[in-house]
C-alpha positions as CSV (number, residue, x, y, z in Angstrom):
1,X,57.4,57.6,-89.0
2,X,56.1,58.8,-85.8
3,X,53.1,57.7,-84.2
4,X,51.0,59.4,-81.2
5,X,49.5,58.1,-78.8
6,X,46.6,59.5,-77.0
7,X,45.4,58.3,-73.8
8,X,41.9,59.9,-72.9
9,X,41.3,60.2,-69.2
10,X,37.0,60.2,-68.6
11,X,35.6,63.0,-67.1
12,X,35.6,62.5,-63.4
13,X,31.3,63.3,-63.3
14,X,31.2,59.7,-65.2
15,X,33.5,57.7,-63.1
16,X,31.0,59.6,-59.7
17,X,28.0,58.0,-61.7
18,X,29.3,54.5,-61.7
19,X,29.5,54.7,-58.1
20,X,26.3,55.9,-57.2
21,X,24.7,53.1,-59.6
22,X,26.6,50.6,-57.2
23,X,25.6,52.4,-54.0
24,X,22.1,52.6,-54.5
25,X,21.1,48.9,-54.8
26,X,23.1,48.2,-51.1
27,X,21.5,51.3,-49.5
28,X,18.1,49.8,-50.2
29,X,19.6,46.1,-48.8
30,X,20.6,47.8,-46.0
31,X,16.9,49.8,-45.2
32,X,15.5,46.5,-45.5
33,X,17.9,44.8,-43.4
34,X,17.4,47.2,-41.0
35,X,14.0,47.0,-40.9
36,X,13.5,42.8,-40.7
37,X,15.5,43.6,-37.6
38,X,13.4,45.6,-35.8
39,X,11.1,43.1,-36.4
40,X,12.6,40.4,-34.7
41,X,13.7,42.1,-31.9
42,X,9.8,43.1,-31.2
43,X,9.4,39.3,-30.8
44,X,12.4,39.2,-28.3
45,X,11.9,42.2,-26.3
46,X,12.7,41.7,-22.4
47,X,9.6,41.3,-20.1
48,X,9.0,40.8,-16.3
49,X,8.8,37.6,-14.5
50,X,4.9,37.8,-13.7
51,X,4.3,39.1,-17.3
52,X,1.6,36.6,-19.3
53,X,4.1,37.0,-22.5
54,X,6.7,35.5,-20.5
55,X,6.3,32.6,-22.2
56,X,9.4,30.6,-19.7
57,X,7.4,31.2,-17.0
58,X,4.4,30.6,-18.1
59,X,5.8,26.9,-18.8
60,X,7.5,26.8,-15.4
61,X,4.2,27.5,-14.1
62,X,1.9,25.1,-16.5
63,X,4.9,22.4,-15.1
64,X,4.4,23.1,-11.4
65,X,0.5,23.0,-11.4
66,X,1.2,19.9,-13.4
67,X,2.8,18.1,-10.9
68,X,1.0,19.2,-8.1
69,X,-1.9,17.5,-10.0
70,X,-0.5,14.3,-10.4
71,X,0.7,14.2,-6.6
72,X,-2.8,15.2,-5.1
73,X,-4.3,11.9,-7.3
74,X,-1.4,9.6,-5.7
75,X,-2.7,10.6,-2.4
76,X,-6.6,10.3,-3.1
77,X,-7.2,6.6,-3.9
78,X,-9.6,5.8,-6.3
79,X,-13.1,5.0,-4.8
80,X,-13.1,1.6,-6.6
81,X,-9.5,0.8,-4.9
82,X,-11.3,0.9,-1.5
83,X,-14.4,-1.5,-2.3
84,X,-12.7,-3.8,-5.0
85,X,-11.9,-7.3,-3.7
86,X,-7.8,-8.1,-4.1
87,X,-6.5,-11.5,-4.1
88,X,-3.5,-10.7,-2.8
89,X,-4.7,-9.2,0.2
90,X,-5.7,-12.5,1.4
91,X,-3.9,-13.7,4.5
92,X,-3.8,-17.0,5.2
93,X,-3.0,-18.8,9.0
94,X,-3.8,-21.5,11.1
95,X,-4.1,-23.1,14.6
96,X,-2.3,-26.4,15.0
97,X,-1.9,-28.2,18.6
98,X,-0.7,-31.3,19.0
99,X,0.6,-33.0,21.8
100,X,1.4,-36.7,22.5
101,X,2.3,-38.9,25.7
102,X,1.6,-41.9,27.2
103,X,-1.5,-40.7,29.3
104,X,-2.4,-37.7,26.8
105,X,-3.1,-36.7,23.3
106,X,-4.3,-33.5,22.3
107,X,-5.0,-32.8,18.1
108,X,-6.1,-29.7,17.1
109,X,-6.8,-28.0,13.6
110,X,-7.8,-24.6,12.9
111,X,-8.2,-23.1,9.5
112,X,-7.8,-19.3,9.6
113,X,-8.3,-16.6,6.6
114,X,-8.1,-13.2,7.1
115,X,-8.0,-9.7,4.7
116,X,-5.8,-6.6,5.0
117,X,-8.2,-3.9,4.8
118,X,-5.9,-1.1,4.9
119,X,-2.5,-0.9,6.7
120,X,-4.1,-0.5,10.2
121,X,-7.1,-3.6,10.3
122,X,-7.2,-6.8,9.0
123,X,-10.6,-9.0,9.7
124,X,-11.6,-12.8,9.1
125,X,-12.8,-15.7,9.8
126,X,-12.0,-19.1,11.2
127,X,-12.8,-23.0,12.1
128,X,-11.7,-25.3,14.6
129,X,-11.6,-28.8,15.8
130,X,-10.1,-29.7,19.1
131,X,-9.7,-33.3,20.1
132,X,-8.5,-34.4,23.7
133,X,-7.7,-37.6,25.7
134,X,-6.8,-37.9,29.2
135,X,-6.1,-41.5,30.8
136,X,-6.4,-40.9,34.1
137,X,-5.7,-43.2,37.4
138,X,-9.4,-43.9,37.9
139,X,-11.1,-41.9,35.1
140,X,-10.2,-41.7,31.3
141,X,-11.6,-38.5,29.6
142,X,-12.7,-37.7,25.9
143,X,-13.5,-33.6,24.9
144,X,-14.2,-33.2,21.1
145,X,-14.5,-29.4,20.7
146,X,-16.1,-28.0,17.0
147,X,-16.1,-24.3,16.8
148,X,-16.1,-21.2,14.3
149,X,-14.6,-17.5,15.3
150,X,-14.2,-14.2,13.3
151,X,-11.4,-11.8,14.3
152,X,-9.8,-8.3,14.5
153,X,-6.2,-7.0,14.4
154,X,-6.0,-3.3,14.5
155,X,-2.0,-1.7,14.4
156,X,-1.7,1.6,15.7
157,X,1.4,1.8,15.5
158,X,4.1,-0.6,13.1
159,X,5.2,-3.0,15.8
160,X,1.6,-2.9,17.9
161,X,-0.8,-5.0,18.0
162,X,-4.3,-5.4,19.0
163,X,-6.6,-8.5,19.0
164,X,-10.2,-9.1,19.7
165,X,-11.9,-12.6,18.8
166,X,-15.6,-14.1,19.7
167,X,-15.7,-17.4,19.0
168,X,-18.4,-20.3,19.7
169,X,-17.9,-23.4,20.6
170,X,-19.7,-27.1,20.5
171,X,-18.0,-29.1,23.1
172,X,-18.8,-32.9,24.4
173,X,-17.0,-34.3,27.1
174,X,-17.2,-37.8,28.4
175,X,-15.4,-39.0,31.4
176,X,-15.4,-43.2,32.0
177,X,-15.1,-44.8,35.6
178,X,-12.6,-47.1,34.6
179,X,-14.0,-49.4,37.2
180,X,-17.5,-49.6,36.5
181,X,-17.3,-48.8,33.5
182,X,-19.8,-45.9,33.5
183,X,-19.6,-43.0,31.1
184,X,-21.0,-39.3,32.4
185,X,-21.2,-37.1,28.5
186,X,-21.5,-33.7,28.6
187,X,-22.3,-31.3,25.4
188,X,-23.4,-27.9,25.1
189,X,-22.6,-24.7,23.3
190,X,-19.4,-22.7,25.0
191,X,-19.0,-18.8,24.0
192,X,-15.7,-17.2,24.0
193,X,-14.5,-13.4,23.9
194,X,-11.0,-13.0,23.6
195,X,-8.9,-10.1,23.7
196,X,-5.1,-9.5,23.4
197,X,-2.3,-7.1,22.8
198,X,1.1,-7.4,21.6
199,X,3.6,-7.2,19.5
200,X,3.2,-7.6,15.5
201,X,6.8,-9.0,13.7
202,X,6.1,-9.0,10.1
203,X,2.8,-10.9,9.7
204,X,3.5,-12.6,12.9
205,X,2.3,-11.5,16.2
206,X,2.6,-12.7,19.8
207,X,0.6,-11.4,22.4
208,X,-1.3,-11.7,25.6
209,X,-4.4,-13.2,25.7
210,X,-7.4,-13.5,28.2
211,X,-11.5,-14.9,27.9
212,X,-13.5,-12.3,29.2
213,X,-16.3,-14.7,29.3
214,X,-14.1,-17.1,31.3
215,X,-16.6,-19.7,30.8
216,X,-16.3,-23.5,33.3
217,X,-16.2,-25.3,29.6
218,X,-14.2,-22.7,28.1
219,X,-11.2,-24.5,25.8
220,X,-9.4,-21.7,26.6
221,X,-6.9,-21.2,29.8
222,X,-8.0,-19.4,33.0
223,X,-6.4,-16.0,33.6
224,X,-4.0,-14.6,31.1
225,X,-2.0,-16.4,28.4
226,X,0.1,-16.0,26.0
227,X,-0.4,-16.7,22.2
228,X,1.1,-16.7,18.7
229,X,-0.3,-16.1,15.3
230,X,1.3,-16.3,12.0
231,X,-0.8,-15.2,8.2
232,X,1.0,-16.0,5.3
């Protein structure tokens, strides 16, 4: 028995359809493709440096104006700053004498506040007592010396300083004749102006002082002298 076999080959216009049927659904992928693309390169088209769509720049810019805002306030205090009290510009000193020997004794105390202003002035106030013996060969002396001062220290430069202080004075003075036994007192109000310049170590200074009033009572000493200060 003998079979045949036919093989039937399709026509080649069938086999050019099934193609196109696959080629059509890409080539509309591809238009839109294509055209999302040209979308997004609108968004990322070059400009120039000046350009407002520059949108780097434009941030560069917003971040210098920025800081240039933030160093102008550092440098302008705040109005309050200048007129609110601070504790912790509170300087605090004072004057302390004493000297002992067998035919003299000198005590003195001197309370002294003062306030930093700003870094070239600081100002205050003070209060004194002064107490002075003096056995003499003949005489013996007593001087009790009460007194209240304000002051000034102005730094032009970092290591300079500058020093004015009135001051006034209640003195009385008694001097005994040992012999008789007869006591002269003496009281009155003594004024005092002095002024000074120096050196200024920390919150210590040391300068050179002198009275202008140069007043006969005056519990300061004649001509120029020098003196030390230290605020804490």
């Amino acid at each position: 028995m003998i079979q045949l076999l036919f093989c039937v080959k399709p026509p080649a216009s069938h086999l050019v359809s099934f193609s196109m049927k696959q080629f059509i659904p890409l080539l509309f992928f591809l238009i839109a493709l294509g055209t999302e693309a040209q979308v997004i390169r609108y968004d990322t088209i070059r400009v120039a440096a000046g350009d407002e769509r520059n949108i780097h720049q434009t941030t560069k810019q917003n971040n210098i104006a920025e800081a240039a805002r933030i160093q102008v306030d550092e440098k302008q205090p705040d109005q309050n700053d200048l007129t609110r009290f601070d504790r912790r510009k509170l300087r605090f000193g004072a004057d302390l004498g004493l000297s002992l020997s067998r035919n003299y004794t000198r005590l003195g105390v001197g309370p002294q506040v003062g306030y930093q202003l700003n870094p070239y002035l600081m100002a205050g106030a003070g209060i004194k007592y002064y107490y002075t013996r003096a056995d003499l060969t003949s005489y013996e002396s007593r001087d009790n010396l009460l007194g209240a001062n304000i002051f000034g220290y102005f730094y032009p430069a970092r290591f300079i300083a500058l020093f004015a202080q009135p001051e006034l004075n209640y003195i009385r003075s008694s001097l005994t004749d040992k012999s008789t036994g007869n006591e002269n007192i003496k009281k009155g109000m003594v004024p005092s102006l002095v002024v000074g310049g120096g050196l200024r170590l920390g919150r210590s200074h040391i300068t050179l002082n002198y009275d202008l009033i140069q007043h006969l009572n005056s519990p300061h000493p004649a001509g120029f002298y020098l003196g030390v200060s230290a605020f804490f």
